[in-house]
C-alpha positions in Angstrom: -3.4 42.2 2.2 -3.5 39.0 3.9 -2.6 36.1 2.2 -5.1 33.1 0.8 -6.0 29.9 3.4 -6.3 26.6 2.6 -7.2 23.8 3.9 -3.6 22.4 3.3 -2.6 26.0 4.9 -4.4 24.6 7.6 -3.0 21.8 8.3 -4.8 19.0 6.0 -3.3 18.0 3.2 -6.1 16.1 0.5 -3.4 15.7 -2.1 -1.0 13.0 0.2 -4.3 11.8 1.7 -5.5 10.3 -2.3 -1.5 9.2 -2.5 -2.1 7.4 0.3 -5.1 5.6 -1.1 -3.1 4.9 -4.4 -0.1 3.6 -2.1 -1.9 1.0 -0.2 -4.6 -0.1 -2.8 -2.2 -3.0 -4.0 -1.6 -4.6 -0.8 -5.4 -4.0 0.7 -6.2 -5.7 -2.1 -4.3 -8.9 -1.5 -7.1 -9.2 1.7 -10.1 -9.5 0.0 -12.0 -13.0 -0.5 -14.3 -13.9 -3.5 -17.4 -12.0 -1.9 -15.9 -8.8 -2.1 -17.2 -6.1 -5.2 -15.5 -3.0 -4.4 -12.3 -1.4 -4.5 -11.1 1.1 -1.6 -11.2 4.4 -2.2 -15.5 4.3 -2.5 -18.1 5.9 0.4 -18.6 2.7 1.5 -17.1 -1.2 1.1 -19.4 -3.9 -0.6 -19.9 -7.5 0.6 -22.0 -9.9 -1.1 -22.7 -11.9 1.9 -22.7 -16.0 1.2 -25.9 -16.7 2.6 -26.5 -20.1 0.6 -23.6 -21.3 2.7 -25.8 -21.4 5.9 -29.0 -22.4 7.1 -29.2 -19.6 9.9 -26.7 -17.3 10.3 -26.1 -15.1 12.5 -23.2 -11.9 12.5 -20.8 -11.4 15.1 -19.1 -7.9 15.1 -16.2 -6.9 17.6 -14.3 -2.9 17.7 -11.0 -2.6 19.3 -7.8 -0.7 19.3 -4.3 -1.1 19.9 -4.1 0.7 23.1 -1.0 3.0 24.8 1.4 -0.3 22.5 1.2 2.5 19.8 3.3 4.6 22.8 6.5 2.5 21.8 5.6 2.1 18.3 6.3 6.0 18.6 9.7 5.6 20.6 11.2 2.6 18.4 10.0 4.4 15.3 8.7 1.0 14.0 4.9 1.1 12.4 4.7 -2.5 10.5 3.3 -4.1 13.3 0.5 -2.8 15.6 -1.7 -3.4 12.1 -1.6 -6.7 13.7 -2.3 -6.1 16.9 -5.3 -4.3 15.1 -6.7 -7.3 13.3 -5.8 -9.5 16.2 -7.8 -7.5 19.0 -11.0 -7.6 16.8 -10.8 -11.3 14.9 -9.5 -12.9 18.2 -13.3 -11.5 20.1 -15.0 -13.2 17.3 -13.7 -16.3 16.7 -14.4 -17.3 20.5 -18.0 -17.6 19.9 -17.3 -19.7 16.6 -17.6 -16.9 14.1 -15.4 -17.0 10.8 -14.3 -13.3 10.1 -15.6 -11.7 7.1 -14.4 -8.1 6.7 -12.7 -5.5 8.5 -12.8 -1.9 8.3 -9.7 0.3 10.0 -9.4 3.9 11.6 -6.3 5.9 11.3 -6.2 9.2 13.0 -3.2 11.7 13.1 -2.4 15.1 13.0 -0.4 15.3 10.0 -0.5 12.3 7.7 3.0 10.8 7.0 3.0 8.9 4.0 5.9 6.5 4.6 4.5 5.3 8.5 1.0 5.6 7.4 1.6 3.0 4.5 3.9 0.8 7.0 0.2 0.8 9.6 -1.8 -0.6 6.7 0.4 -2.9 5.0 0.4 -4.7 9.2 -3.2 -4.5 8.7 -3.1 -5.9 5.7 -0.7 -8.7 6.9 -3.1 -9.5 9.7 -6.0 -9.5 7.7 -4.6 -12.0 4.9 -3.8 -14.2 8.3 -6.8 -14.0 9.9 -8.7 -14.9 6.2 -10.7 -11.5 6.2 -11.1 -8.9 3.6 -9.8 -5.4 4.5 -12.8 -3.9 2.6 -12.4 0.1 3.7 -11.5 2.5 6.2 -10.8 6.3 7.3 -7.8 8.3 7.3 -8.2 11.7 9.3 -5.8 14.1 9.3 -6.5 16.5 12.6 -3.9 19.4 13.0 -3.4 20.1 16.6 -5.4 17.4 18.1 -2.6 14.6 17.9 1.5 15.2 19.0 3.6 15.0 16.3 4.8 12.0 15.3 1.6 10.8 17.1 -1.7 8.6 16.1 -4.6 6.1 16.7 -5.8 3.3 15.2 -9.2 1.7 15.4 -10.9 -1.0 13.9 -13.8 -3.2 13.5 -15.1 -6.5 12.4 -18.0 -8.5 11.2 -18.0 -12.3 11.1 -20.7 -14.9 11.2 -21.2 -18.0 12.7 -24.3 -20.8 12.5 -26.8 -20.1 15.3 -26.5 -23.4 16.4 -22.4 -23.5 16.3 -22.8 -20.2 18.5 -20.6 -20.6 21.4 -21.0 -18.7 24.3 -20.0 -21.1 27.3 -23.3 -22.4 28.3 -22.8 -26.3 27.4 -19.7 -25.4 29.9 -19.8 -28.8 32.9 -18.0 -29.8 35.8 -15.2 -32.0 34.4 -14.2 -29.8 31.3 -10.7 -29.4 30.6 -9.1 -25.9 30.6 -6.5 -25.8 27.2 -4.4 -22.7 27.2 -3.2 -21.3 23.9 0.5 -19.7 23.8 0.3 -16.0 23.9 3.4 -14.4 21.7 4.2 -11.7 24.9 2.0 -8.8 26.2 0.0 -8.7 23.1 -2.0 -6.0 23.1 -3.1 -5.4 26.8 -1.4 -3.7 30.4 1.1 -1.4 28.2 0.4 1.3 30.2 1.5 -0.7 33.4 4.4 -2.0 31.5 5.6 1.2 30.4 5.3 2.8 34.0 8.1 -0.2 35.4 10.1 -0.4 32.5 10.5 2.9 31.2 9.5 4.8 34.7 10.4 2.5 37.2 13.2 1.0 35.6 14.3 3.7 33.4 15.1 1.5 30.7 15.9 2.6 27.3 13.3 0.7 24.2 17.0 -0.3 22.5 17.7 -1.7 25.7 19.2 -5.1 25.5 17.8 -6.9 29.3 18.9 -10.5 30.5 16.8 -13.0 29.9 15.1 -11.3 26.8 16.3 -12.3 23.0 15.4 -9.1 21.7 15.6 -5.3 23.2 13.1 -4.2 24.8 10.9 -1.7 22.4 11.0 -5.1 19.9 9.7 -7.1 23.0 7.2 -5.2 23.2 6.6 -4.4 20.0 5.9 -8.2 19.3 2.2 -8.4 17.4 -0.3 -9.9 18.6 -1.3 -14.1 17.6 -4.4 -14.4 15.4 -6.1 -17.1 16.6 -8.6 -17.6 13.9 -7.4 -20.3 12.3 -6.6 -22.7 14.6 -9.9 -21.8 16.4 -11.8 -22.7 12.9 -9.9 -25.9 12.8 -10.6 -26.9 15.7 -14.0 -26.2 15.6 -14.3 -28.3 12.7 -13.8 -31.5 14.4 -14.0 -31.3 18.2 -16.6 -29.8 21.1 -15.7 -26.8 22.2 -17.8 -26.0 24.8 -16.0 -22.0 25.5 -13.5 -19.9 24.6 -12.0 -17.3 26.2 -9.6 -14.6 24.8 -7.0 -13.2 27.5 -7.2 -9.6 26.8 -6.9 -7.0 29.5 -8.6 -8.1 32.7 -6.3 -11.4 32.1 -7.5 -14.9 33.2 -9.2 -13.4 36.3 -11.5 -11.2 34.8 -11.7 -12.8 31.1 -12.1 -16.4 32.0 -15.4 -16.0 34.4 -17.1 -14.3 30.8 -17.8 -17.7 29.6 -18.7 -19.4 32.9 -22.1 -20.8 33.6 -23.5 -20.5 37.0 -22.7 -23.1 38.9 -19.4 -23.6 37.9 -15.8 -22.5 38.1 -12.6 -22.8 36.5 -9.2 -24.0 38.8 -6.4 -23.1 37.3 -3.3 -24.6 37.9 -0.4 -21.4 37.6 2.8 -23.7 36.9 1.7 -25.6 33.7 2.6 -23.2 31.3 5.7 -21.2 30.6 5.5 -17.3 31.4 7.3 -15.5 29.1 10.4 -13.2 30.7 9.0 -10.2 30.0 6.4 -10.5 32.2 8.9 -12.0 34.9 10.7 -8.8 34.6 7.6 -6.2 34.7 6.7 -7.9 37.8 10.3 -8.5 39.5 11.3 -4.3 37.9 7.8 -2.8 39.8 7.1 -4.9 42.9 3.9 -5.7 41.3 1.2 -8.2 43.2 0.9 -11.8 41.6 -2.7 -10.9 41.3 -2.3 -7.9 39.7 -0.3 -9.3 37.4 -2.9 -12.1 36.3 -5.7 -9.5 35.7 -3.8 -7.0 34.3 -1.2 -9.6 31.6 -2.2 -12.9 29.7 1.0 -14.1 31.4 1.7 -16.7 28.2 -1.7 -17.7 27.5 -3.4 -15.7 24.7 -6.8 -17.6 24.7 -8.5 -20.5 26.9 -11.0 -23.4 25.3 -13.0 -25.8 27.4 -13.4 -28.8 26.3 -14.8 -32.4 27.2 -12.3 -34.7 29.3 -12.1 -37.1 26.9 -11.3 -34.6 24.1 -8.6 -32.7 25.6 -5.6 -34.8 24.6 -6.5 -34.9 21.0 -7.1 -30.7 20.5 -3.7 -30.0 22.5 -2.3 -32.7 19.5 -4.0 -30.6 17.2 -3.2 -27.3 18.1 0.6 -28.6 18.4 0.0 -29.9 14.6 -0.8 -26.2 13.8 2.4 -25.0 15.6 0.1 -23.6 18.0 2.1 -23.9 22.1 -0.7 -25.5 24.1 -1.1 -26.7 27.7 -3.6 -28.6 29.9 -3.7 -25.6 32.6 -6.7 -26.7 34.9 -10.4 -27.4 35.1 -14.1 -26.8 35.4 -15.5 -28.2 38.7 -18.8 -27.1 40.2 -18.9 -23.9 42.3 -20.8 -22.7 45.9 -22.4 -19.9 46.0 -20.6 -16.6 45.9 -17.6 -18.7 45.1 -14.8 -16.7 42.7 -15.4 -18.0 39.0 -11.3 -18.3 39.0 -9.0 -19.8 41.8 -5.1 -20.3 41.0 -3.8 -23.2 42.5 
């Protein structure tokens, strides 16, 4: 007679799945703000929403992932990090049109759930979340046998924030004579990993504990570097200057992120030697032949997010950002734009 299946026979294991829940309840936790009146582990996570705080407001929402980055997570066999990138890729597409982050919810998929890595995901989401000032207020673990490699997962996430309907910004105050401010990325972020890998592990055949000149750190911890959270110097910025738009350099670069928040009318010059470009993306580009332009819509190239601002502002938010040990540089302009004109010219 054949014998009894499980689930767990099958593949799914319930018992390390409520572990799980029990292992990262302390630091998820740590992430939620005053409005918050649930614990994890319910159907569904509860937000008493401020609304005495505002006079219209409006919520702003944003789903990302972490992309093919998760690829050398897997190689370097280091997990406490692309939570980040996580919290990053969905905070950092709010905050650009003024919105404080409230909560965010995360998705963890894998074929068979490893306790020790899947804690180390959560507690980077975690980390991310206490920086970006939002409340990790639920999620979903699913364990699918046979639809993930081993050793493999994904990770998803979303956010809601909200933002005064008159504080929304979304480029249109954008004028000839704004100042372009570029915001220090912290390396490759979360964006053209799939054409980084292809030089550097293809092309190159380099190895992730590869130690390359010109790079403090090997290459898989290059790579590996998380994502900046811009959310609070955004919000502090916001507080006390015009910012007319904000851009954040995700994949598509400057050239394709930039003309997002560009009126008609107008375009932005930007002026390529006026900020550092981190080595790694010297080396991607030097290790695969690959075009300047492709490299500027496929990397951030050292700028992580773009704000214009009125001339006679510019000076004092590159002093504030410095004040929030934030690497910032005047890297071009708006000026008006003919027809059929590109919304982005290097110079």
């Amino acid at each position: 007679m054949k014998g009894q299946v499980t689930y767990k026979s099958a593949g799914v294991d319930i018992d390390a799945g409520n572990k799980f829940v029990d292992l990262i309840r302390p630091m998820v936790r740590k992430t939620f703000r005053p409005e918050v009146i649930t614990d994890i582990g319910g159907f569904g996570g509860l937000f008493s929403f401020p609304a005495k705080k505002y006079k219209d407001p409006v919520l702003v929402s944003s789903t990302d992932g972490v992309g093919t980055k998760l690829k050398v997570a897997f190689m370097v066999g280091k997990h406490d990090t692309v939570g980040i990138d996580l919290v990053a890729m969905c905070v950092n597409d709010i905050v650009v049109q003024g919105a404080e982050p409230l909560f965010l919810l995360d998705y963890l998929a894998t074929g068979k759930l490893s306790l020790e890595v899947s804690t180390q995901i959560i507690k980077g989401v975690a980390s991310g979340c206490k920086e970006a000032g939002c409340a990790l207020i639920g999620g979903e673990t699913a364990e699918m046998p046979s639809f993930y490699k081993e050793g493999e997962y994904d990770l998803a996430g979303f956010t809601v924030g909200v933002v005064e309907r008159k504080k929304i910004i979304d480029g249109s105050t954008i004028r000839a004579g704004d100042q372009l401010i570029g915001i220090g990325s912290s390396g490759l972020h979360s964006n053209g990993y799939s054409l980084a890998r292809k030089v550097l592990f293809e092309r190159m055949r380099l190895k992730p504990n590869r130690q390359v000149p010109g790079l403090s750190r090997t290459v898989g911890e290059e790579l590996l570097m998380p994502t900046r959270i811009y959310v609070k110097p955004v919000l502090n910025l916001l507080a006390n200057f015009h910012i007319h738009g904000i851009a954040h350099i995700t994949g598509g670069g400057i050239t394709d992120n930039l003309p997002r928040v560009i009126p008609k009318g107008c375009k932005a010059e930007i002026h390529k030697d006026t900020w550092p470009v981190h080595p790694i993306f010297r080396i991607i580009q030097e290790g695969g032949n690959v075009p300047e332009a492709e490299m500027l819509r496929t990397f951030n190239n050292g700028i992580g997010m773009i704000l214009a601002v009125p001339l006679k502002e510019a000076a004092g938010v590159i002093s504030r950002l410095k004040g929030l040990k934030e690497k910032a540089y005047p890297i071009g302009e708006i000026v008006k734009a003919k027809p059929k004109e590109n919304a982005v010219q290097y110079q």
